[in-house]
N, CA, C and O atoms as a MOPAC input file, in Angstrom:
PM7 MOZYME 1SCF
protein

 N     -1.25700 1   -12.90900 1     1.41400 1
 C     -0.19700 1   -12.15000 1     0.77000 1
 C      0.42800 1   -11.14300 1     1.74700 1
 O      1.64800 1   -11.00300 1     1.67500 1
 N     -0.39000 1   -10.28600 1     2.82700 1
 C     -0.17900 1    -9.38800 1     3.79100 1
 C      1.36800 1   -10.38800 1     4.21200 1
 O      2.57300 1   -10.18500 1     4.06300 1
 N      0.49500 1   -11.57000 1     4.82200 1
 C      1.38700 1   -11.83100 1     5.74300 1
 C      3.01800 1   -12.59300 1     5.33200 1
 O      3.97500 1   -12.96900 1     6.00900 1
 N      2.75000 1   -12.56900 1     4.10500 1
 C      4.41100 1   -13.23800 1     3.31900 1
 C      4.84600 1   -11.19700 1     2.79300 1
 O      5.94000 1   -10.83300 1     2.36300 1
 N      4.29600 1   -10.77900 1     2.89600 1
 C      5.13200 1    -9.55300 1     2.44800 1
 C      5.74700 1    -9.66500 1     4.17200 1
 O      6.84600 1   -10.20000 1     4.31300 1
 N      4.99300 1    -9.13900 1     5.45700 1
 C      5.43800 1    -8.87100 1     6.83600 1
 C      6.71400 1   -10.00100 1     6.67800 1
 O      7.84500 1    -9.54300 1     6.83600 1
 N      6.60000 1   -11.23800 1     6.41900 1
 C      7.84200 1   -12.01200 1     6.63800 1
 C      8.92000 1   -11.98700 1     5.86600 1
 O      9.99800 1   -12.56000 1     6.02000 1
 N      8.60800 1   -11.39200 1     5.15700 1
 C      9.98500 1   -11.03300 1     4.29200 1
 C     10.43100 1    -9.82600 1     4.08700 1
 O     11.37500 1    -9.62800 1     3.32200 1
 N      9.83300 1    -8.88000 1     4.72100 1
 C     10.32700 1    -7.68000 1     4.97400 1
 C      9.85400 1    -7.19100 1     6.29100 1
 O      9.11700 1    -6.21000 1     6.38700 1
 N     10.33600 1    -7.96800 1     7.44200 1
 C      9.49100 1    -7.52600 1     8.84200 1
 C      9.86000 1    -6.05200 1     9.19700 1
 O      9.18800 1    -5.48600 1    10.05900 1
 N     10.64400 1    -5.55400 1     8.73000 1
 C     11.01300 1    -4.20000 1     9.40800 1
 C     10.28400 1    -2.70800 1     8.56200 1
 O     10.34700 1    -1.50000 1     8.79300 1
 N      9.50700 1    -3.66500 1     7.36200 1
 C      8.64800 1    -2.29500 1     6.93300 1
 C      7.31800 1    -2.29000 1     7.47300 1
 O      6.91200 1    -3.08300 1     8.32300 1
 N      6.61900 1    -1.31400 1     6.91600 1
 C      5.20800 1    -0.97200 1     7.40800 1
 C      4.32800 1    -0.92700 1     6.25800 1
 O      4.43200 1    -0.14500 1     5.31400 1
 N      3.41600 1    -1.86700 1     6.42000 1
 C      2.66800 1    -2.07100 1     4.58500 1
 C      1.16600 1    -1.42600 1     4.85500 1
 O      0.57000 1    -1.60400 1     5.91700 1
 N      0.56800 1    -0.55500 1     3.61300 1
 C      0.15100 1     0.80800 1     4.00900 1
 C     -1.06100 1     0.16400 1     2.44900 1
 O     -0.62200 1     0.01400 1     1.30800 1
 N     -2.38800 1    -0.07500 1     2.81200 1
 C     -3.16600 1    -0.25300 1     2.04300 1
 C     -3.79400 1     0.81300 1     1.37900 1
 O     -4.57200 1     1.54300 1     1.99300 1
 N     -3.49500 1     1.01200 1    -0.02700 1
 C     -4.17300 1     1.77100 1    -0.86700 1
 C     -5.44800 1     1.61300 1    -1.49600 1
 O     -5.46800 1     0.97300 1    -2.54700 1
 N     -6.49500 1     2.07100 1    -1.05200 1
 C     -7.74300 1     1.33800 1    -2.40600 1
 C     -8.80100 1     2.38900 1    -2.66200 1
 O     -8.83600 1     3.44000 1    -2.02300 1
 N     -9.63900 1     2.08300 1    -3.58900 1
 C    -10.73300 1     2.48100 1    -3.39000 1
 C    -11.81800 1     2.06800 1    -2.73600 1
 O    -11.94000 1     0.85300 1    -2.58000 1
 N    -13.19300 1     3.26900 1    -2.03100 1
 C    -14.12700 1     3.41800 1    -1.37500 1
 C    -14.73500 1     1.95100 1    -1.43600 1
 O    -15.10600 1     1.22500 1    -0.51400 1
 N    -14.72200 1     1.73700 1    -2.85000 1
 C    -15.75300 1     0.23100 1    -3.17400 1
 C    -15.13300 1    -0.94600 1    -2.72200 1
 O    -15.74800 1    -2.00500 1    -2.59200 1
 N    -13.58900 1    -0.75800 1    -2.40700 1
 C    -12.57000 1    -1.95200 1    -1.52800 1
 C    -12.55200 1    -1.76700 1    -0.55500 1
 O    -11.52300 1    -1.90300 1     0.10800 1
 N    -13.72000 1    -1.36600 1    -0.04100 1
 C    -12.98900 1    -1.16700 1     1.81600 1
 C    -13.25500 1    -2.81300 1     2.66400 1
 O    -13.14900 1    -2.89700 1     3.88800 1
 N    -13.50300 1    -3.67900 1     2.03700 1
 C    -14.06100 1    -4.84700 1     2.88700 1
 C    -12.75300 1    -5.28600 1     2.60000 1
 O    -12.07200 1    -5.84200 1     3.46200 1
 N    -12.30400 1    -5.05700 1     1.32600 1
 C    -10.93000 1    -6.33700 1     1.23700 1
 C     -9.71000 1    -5.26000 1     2.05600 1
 O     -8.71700 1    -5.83200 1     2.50700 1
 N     -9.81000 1    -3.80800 1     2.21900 1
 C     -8.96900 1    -3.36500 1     3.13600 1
 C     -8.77800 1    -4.13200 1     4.46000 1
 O     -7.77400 1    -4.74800 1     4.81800 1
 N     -9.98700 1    -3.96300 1     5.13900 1
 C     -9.97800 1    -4.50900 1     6.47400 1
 C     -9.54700 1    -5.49100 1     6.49200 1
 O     -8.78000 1    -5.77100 1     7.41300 1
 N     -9.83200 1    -6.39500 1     5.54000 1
 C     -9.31500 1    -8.18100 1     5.58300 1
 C     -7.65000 1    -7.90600 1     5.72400 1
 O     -6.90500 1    -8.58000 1     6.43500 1
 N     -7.30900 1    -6.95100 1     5.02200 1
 C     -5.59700 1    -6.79600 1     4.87700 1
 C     -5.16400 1    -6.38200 1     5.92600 1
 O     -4.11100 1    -6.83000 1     6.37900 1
 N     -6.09500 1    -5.13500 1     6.75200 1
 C     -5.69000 1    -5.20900 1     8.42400 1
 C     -5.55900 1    -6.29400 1     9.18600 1
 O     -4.65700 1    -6.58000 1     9.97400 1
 N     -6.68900 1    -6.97700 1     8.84600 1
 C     -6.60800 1    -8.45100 1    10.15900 1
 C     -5.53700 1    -9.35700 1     9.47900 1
 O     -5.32900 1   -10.42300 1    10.05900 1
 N     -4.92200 1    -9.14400 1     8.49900 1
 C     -3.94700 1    -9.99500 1     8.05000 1
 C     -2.69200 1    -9.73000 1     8.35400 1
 O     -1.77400 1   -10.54900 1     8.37800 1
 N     -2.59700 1    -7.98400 1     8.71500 1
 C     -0.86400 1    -7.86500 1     8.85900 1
 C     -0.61500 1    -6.43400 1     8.84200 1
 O      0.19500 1    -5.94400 1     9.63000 1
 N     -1.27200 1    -5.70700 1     7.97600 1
 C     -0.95000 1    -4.30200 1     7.25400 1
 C     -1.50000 1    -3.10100 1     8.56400 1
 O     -2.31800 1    -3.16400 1     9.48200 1
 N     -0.66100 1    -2.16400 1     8.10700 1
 C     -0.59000 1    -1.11500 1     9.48500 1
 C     -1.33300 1    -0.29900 1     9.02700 1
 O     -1.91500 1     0.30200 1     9.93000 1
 N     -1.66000 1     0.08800 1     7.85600 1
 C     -2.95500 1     0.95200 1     7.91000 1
 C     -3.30400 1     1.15900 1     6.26300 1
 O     -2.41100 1     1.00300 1     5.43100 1
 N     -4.95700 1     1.59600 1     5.79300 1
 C     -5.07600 1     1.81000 1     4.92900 1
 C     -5.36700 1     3.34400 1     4.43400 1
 O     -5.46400 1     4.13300 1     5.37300 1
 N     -5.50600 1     3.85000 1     3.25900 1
 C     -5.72300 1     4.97700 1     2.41000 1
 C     -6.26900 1     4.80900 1     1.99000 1
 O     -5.79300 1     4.02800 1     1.16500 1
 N     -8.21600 1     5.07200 1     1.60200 1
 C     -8.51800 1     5.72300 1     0.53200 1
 C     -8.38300 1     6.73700 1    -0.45800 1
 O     -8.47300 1     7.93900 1    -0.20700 1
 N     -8.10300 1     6.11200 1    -1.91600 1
 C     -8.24800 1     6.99900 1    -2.87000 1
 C     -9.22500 1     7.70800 1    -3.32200 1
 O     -9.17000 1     8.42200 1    -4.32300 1
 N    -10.45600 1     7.50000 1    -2.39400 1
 C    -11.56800 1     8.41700 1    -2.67700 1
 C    -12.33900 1     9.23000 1    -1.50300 1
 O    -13.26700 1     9.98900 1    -1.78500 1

């Protein structure tokens, strides 16, 4: 999904929001495309 958002909007910067207990599927979204994440906790 990372990487069809980057191709269809290459000129933004996609910014992962999650919680503490998502941090594995964060990282997966780094190695997929996304420029950085936020925890909400």
């Amino acid at each position: 999904m990372i990487g069809e958002l980057a191709a269809h909007f290459p000129d933004a910067q996609i910014l992962i929001i999650c919680d503490k207990s998502d941090e594995a599927n964060a990282i997966e979204a780094i190695k997929a495309g996304a420029h950085g994440v936020r925890s909400s906790r």
